[in-house]
C-alpha positions as CSV (number, residue, x, y, z in Angstrom):
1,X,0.0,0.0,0.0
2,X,2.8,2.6,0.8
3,X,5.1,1.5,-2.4
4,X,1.7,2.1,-4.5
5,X,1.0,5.6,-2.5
6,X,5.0,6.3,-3.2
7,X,4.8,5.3,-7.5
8,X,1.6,7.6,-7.2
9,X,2.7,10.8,-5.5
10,X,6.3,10.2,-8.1
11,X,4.0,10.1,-11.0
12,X,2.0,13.0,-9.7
13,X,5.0,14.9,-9.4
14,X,6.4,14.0,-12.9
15,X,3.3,15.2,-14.7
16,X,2.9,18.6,-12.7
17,X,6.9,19.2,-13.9
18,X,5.8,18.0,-17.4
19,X,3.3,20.8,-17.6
20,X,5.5,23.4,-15.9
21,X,8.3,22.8,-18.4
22,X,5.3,22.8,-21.1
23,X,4.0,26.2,-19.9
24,X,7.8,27.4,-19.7
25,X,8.6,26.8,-23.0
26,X,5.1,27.8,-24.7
27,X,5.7,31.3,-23.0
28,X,9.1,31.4,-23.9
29,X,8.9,30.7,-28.0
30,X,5.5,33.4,-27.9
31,X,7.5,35.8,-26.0
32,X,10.4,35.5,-28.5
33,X,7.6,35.8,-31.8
34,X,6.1,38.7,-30.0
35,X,9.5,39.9,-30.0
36,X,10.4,39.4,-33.4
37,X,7.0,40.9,-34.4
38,X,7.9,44.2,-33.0
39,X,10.9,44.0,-34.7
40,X,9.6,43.7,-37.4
41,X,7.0,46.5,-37.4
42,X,10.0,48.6,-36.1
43,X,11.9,47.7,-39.5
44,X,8.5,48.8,-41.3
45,X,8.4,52.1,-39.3
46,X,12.0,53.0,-40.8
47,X,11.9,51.0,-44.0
48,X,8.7,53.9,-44.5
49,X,10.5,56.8,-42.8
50,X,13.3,56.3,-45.1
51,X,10.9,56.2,-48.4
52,X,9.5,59.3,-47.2
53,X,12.8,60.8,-47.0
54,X,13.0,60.1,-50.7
55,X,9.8,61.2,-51.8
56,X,10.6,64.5,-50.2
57,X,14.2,64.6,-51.7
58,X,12.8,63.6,-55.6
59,X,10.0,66.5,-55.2
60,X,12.9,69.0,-55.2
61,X,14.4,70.8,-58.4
62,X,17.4,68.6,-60.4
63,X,20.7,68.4,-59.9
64,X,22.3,69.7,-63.0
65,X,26.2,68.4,-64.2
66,X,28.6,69.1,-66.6
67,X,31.8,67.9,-65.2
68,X,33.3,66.3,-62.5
69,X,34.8,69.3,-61.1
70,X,31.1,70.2,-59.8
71,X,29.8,66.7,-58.5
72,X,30.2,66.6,-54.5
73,X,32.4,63.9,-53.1
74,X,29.7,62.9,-50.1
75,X,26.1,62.1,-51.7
76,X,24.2,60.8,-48.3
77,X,22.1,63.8,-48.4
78,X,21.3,64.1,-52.3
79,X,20.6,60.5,-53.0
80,X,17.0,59.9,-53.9
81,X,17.4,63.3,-55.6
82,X,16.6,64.2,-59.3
83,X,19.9,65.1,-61.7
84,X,20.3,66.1,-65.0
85,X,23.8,64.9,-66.5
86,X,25.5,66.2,-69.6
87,X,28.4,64.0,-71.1
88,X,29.3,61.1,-73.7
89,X,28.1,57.7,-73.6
90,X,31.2,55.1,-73.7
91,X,29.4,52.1,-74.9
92,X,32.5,49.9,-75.1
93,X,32.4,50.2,-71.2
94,X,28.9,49.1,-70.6
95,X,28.8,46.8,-67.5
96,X,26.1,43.8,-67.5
97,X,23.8,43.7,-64.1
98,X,22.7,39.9,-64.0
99,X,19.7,38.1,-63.7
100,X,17.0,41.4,-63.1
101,X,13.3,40.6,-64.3
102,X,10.6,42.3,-65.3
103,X,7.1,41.4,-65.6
104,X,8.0,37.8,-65.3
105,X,10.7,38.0,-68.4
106,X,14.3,37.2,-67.7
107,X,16.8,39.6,-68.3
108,X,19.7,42.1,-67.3
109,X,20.2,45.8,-66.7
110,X,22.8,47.8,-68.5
111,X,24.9,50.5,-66.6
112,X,26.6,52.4,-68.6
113,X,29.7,55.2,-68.0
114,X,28.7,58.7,-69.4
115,X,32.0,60.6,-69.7
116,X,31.5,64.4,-68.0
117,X,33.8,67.1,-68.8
118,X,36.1,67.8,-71.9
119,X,38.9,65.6,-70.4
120,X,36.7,62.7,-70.4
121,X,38.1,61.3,-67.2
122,X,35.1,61.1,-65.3
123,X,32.4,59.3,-65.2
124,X,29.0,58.5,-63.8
125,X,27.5,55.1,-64.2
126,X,24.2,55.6,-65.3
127,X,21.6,52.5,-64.9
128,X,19.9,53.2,-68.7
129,X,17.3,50.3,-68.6
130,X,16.6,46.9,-68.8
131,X,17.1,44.5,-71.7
132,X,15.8,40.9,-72.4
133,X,17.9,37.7,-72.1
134,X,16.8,34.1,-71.8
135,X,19.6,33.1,-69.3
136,X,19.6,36.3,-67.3
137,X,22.9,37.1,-68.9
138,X,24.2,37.5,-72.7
139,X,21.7,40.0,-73.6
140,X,21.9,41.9,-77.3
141,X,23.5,45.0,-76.4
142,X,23.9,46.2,-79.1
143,X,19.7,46.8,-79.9
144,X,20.1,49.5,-77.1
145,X,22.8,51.5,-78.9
146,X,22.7,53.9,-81.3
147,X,22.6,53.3,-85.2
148,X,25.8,55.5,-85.6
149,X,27.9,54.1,-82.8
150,X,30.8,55.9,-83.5
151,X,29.1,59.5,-83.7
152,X,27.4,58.9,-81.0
153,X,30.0,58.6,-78.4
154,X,31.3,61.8,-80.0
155,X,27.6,63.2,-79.2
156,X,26.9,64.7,-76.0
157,X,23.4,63.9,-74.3
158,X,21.8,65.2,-71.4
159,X,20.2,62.4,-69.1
160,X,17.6,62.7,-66.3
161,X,16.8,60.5,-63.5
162,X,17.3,59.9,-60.4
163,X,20.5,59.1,-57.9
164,X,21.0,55.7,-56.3
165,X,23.7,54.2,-54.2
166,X,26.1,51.5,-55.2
167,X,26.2,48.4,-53.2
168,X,29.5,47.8,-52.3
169,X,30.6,44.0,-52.2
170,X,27.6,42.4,-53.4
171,X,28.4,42.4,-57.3
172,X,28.8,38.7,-56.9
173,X,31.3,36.7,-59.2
174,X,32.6,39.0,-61.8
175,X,31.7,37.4,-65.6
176,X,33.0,38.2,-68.8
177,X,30.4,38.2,-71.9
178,X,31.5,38.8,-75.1
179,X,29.7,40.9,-77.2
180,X,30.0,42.6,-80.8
181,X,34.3,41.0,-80.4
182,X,34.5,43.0,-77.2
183,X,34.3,41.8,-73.6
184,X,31.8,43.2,-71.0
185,X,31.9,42.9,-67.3
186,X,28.8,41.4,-65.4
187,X,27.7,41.8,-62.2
188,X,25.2,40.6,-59.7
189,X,24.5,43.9,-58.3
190,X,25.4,47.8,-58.6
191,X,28.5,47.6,-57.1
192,X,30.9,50.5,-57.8
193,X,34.4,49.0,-56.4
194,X,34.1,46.3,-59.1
195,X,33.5,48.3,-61.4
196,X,36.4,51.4,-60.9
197,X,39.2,48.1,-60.6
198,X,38.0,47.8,-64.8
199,X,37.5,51.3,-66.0
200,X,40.9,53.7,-66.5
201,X,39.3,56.6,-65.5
202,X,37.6,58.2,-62.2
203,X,33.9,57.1,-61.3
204,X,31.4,58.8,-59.2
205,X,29.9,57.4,-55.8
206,X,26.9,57.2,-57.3
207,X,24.4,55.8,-59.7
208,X,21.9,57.7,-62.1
209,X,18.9,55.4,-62.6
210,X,17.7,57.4,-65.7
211,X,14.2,58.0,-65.7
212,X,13.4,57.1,-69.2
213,X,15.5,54.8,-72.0
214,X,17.0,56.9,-74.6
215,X,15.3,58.2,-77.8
216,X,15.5,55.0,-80.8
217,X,16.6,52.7,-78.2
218,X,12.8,51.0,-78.1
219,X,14.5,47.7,-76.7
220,X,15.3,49.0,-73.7
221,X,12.7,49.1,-71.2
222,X,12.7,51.5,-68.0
223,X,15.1,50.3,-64.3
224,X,13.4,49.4,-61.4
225,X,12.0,52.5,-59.6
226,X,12.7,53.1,-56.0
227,X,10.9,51.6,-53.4
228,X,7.9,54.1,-51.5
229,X,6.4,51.4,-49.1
230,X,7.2,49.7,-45.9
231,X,7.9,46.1,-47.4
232,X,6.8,43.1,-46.7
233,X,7.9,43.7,-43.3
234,X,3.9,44.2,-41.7
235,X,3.4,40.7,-43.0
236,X,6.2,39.3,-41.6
237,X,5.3,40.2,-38.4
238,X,1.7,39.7,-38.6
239,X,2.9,35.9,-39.3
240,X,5.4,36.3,-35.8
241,X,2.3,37.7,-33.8
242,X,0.3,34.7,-35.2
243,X,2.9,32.2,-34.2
244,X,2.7,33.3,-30.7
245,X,-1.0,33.3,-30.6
246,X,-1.1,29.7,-32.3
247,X,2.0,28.3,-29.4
248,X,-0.1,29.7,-26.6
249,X,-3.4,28.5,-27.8
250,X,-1.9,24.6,-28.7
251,X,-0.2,24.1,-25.3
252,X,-3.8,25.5,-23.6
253,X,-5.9,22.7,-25.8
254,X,-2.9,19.7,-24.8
255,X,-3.1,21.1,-21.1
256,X,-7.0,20.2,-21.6
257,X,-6.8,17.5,-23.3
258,X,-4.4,15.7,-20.3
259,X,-6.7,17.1,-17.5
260,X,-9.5,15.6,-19.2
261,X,-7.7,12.2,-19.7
262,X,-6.5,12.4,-16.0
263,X,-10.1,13.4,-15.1
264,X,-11.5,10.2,-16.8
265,X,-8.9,7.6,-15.2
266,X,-10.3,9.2,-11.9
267,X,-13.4,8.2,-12.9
């Protein structure tokens, strides 16, 4: 009688430390979701402060540029801005960005270096549009140039649109594609100090995303625009809080569940 008072009080006592370490664990994943949820709405609050920012800095007047004598050396405070550039295009330069779709096509972006000043020594890279290519790579280039190559890089051109920042170190593998006997550089991302280790002349810290292809160049199709929203980050922490919720309410229906069963060997 005592040995089958001892196995029950023992049993008693390793259920009761079963649900404790139940509860503790339930409590402790939903109050790391809950966490992460308001991390993530914290991310959206910036992600929109930040688009904001940019809104306000693209409703002011244009930059304009005709060297590289005028263009500042910082550009925190003006990207997001509106510029208008005045130089010659150097096509033989033109860098490949990899793998970038649009509307569900495959295809790349083509940055190419417009030459400011009379020296021709510096450059901005200037993100001109987006051209098909079945293996997100060895696109035509050559539909997005001009008919009279060689006057044209003679030619100088005013482009609009709008500054962006390089992304330093995420470029990728650098690729060489051959195209029209010459070798272009490609890229898995707008990343500047790839580019200035293959270009013999100075390069600004920034991009120009022009706002519209050039005039006769109807294969090209307009960059990707800048981002004005929060992101996907409300979702993702819509799907944290719900996580929590769904952890708290399983371990209260298995807590039930075992009372009920308990309740019913009682019986």
């Amino acid at each position: 009688m005592v040995l089958l008072k001892f196995f029950e009080s023992r049993g008693f006592a390793l259920a009761l430390n079963r649900k404790i370490l139940l509860c503790t664990i339930a409590l402790g994943l939903s109050g790391l979701f809950v966490c992460l949820g308001f991390w993530q709405l914290t991310r959206r609050a910036e992600n929109l402060a930040g688009a904001q920012t940019r809104l306000e800095r693209f409703a002011q007047p244009p930059f304009e540029w005709r060297d590289g004598q005028s263009l500042p050396a910082d550009t925190t405070g003006i990207l997001g801005r509106k510029a208008r550039l005045s130089g010659r295009w150097d096509f033989e330069r033109e860098v490949i960005i990899r793998s970038r779709t649009s509307e569900g096509r495959p295809g790349v972006e083509v940055l190419t270096p417009l030459l400011l000043g009379e020296t021709g020594r510096y450059a901005v890279m200037v993100l001109r549009g987006w051209l098909p290519a079945p293996d997100g790579l060895r696109a035509n280039l050559t539909s997005a140039w001009p008919a009279d190559l060689e006057a044209a890089e003679f030619h100088v051109v005013q482009v609009e649109g709008v500054l962006i920042s390089s992304r330093d170190g995420r470029g990728g593998p650098l690729i060489h594609v051959p195209v029209e006997n010459k070798e272009h550089i490609a890229l898995g991302g707008l990343d500047l100090a790839q580019i200035r280790k293959h270009l013999d002349y100075r390069v600004s810290n920034f991009v120009l995303r022009a706002s519209d292809p050039e005039p006769g160049t109807s294969a090209l199709k307009p960059a990707r625009t800048i981002k004005t929203g929060g992101g996907l980050n409300l979702s993702y922490a819509l799907q944290w809080f719900s996580f929590a919720i769904i952890t708290l309410a399983g371990t209260i229906i298995l807590l039930r569940k075992e009372r009920a069963h308990e309740q019913s060997k009682v019986l």
